[in-house]
Backbone as JSON Lines, residues from 0, in Angstrom:
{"i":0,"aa":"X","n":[34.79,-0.21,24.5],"ca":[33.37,-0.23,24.67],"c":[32.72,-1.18,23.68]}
{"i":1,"aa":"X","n":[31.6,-1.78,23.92],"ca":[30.99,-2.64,22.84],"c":[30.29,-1.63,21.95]}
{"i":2,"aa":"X","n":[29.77,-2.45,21.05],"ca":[29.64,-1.98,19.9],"c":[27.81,-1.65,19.99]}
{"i":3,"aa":"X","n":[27.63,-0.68,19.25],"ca":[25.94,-0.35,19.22],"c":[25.19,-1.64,18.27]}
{"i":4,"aa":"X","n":[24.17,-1.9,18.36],"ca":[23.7,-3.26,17.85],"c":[22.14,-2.88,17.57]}
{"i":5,"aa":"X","n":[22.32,-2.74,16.23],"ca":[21.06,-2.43,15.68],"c":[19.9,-4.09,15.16]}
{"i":6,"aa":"X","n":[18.7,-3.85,15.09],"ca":[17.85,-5.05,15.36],"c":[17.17,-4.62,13.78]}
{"i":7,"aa":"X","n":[16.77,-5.28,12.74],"ca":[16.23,-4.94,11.51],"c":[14.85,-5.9,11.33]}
{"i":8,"aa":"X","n":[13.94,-5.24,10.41],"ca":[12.79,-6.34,10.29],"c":[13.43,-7.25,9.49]}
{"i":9,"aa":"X","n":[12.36,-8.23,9.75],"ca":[12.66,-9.44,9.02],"c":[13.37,-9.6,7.99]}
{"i":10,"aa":"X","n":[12.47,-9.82,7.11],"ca":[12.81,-9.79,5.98],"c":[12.33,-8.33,4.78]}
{"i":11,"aa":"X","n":[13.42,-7.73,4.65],"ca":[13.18,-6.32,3.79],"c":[13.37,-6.61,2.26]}
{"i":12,"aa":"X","n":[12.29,-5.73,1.64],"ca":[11.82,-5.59,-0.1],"c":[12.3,-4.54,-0.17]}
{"i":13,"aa":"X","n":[12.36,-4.83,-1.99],"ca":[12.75,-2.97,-2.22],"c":[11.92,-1.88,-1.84]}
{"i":14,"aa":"X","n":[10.88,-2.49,-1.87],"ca":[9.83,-1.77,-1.62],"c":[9.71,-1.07,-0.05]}
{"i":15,"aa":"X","n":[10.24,-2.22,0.94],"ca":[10.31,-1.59,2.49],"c":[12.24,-1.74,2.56]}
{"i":16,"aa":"X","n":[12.5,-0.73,3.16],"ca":[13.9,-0.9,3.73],"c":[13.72,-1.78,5.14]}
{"i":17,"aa":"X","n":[14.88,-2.24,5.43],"ca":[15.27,-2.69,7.16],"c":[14.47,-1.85,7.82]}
{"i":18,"aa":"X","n":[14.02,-1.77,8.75],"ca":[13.78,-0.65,9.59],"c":[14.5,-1.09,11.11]}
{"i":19,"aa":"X","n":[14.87,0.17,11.43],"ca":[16.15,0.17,12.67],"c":[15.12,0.08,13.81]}
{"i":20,"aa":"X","n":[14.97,-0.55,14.94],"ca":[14.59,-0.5,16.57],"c":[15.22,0.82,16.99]}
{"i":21,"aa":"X","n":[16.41,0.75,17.08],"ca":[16.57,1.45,17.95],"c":[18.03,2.11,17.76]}
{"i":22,"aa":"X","n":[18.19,3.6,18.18],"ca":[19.71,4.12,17.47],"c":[20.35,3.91,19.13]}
{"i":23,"aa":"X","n":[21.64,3.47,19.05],"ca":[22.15,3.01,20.2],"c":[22.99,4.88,20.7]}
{"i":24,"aa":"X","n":[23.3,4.97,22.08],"ca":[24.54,6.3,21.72],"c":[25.61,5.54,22.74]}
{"i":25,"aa":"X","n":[27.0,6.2,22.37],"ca":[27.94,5.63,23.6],"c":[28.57,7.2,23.13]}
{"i":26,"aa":"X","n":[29.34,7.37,24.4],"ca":[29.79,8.83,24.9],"c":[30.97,8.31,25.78]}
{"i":27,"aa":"X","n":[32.02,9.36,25.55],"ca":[33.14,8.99,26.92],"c":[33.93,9.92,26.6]}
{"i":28,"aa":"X","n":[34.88,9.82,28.01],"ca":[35.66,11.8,28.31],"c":[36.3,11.14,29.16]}
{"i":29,"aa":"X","n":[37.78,11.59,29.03],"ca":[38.82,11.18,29.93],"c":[39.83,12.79,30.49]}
{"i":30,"aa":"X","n":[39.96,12.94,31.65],"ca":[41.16,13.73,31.68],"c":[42.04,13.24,33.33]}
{"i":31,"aa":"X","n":[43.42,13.43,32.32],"ca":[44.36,12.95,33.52],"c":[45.15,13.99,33.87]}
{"i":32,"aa":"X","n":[46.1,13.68,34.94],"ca":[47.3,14.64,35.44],"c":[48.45,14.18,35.47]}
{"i":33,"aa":"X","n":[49.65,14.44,34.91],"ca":[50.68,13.83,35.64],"c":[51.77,14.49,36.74]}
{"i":34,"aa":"X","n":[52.89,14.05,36.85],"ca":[53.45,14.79,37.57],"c":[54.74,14.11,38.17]}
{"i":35,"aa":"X","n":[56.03,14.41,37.65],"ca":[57.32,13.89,38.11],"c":[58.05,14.91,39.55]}
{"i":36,"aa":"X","n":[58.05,14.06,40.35],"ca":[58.42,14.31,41.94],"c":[59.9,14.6,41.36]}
{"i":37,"aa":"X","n":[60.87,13.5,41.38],"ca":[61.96,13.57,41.0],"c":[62.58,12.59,39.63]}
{"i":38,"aa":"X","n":[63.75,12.27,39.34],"ca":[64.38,11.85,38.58],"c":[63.71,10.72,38.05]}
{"i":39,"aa":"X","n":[63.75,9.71,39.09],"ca":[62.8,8.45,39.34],"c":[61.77,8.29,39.84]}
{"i":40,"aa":"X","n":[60.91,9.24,40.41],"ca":[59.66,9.26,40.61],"c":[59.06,9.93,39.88]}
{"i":41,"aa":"X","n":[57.59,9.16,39.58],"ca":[56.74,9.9,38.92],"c":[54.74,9.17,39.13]}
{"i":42,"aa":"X","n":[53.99,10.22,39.03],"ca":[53.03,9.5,39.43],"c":[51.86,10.11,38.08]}
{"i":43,"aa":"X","n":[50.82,9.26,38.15],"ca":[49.43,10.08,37.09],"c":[47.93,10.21,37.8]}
{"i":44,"aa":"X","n":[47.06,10.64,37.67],"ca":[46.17,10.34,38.21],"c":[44.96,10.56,36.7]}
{"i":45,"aa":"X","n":[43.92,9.58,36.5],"ca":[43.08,10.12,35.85],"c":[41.79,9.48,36.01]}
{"i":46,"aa":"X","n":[41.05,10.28,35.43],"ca":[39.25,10.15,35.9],"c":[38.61,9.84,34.14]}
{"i":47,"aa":"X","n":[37.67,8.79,34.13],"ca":[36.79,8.53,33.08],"c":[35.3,8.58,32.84]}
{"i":48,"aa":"X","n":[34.25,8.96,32.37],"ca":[33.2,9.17,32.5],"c":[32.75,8.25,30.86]}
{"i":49,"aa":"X","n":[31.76,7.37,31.04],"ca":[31.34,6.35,29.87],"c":[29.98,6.73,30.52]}
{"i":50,"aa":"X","n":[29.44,6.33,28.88],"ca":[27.61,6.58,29.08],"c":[26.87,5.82,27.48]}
{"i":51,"aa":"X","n":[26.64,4.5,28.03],"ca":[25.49,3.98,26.97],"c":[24.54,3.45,26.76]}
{"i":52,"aa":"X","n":[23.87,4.12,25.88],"ca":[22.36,4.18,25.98],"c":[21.67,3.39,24.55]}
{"i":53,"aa":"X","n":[21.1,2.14,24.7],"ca":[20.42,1.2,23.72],"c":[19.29,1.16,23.99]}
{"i":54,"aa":"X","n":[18.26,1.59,23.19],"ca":[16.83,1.93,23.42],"c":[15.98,0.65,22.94]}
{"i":55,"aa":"X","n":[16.65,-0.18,22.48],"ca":[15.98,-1.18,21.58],"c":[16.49,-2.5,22.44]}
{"i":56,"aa":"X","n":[16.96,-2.34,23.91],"ca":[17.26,-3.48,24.5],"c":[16.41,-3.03,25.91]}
{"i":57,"aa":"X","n":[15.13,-1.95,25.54],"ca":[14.44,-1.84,27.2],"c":[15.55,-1.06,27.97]}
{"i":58,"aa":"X","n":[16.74,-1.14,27.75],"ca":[17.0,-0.64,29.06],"c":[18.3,-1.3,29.72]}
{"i":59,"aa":"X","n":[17.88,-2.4,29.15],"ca":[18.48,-4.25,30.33],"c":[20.93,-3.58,29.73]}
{"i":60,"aa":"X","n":[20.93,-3.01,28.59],"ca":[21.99,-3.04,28.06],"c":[22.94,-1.43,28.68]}
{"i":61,"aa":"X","n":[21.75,-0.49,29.63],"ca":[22.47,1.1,29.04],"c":[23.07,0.91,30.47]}
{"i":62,"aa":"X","n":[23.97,1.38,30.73],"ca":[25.23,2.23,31.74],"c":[25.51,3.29,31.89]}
{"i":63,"aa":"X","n":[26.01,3.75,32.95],"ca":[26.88,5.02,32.93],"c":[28.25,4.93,34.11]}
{"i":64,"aa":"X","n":[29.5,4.83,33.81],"ca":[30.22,4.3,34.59],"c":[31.5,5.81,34.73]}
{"i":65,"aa":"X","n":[32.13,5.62,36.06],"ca":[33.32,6.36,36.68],"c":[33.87,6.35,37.07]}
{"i":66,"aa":"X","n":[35.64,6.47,36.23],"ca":[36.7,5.86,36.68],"c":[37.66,6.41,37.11]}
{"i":67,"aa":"X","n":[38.44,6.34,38.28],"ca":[39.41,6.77,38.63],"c":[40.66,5.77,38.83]}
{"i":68,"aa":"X","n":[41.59,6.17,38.41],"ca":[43.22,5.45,37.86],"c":[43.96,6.35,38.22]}
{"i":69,"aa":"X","n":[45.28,5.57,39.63],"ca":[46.27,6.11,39.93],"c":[47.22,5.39,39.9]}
{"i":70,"aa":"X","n":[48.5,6.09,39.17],"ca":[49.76,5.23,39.34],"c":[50.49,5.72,39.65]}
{"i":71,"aa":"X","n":[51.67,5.56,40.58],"ca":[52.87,5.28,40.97],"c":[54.04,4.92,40.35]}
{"i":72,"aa":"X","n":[55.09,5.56,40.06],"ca":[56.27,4.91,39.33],"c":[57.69,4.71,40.05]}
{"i":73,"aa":"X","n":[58.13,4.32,40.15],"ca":[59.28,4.47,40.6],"c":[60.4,3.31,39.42]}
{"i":74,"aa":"X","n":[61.99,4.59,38.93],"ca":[62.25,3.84,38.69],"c":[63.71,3.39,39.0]}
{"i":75,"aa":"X","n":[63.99,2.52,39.04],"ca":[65.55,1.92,39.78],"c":[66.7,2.08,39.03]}
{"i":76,"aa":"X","n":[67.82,2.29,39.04],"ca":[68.46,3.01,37.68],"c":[69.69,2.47,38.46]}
């Protein structure tokens, strides 16, 4: 996932700190299955859920995406 990307004023004194735009969040959750048929077979299946949210880019930067991944193995021996 990319990285959260904070925006600071200009130029900061001791007197003023940076001040942040905007706190970015990223979130994600994976769960898979597997499962061996036989000796040489074997397969997985798994599902992903991503979610990010940058308040200091409007909008133009946040997602929420869902993944599903299946494999197949077979192996030749």
């Amino acid at each position: 996932m990319a990285r959260c990307s904070h925006t600071t004023s200009p130029r900061p004194t001791p007197n003023r700190p940076p001040i942040r735009t905007g706190q970015c969040q990223q979130h994600s959750a994976s769960v898979g299955l597997s499962r061996r048929f036989s000796k040489n077979i074997s397969a997985k299946l798994q599902y992903r859920f991503a979610l990010y949210n940058e308040p200091s880019s409007g909008g133009a930067n946040n997602y929420q995406a869902h993944s599903i991944f299946g494999t197949l193995m077979f192996q030749f021996r």
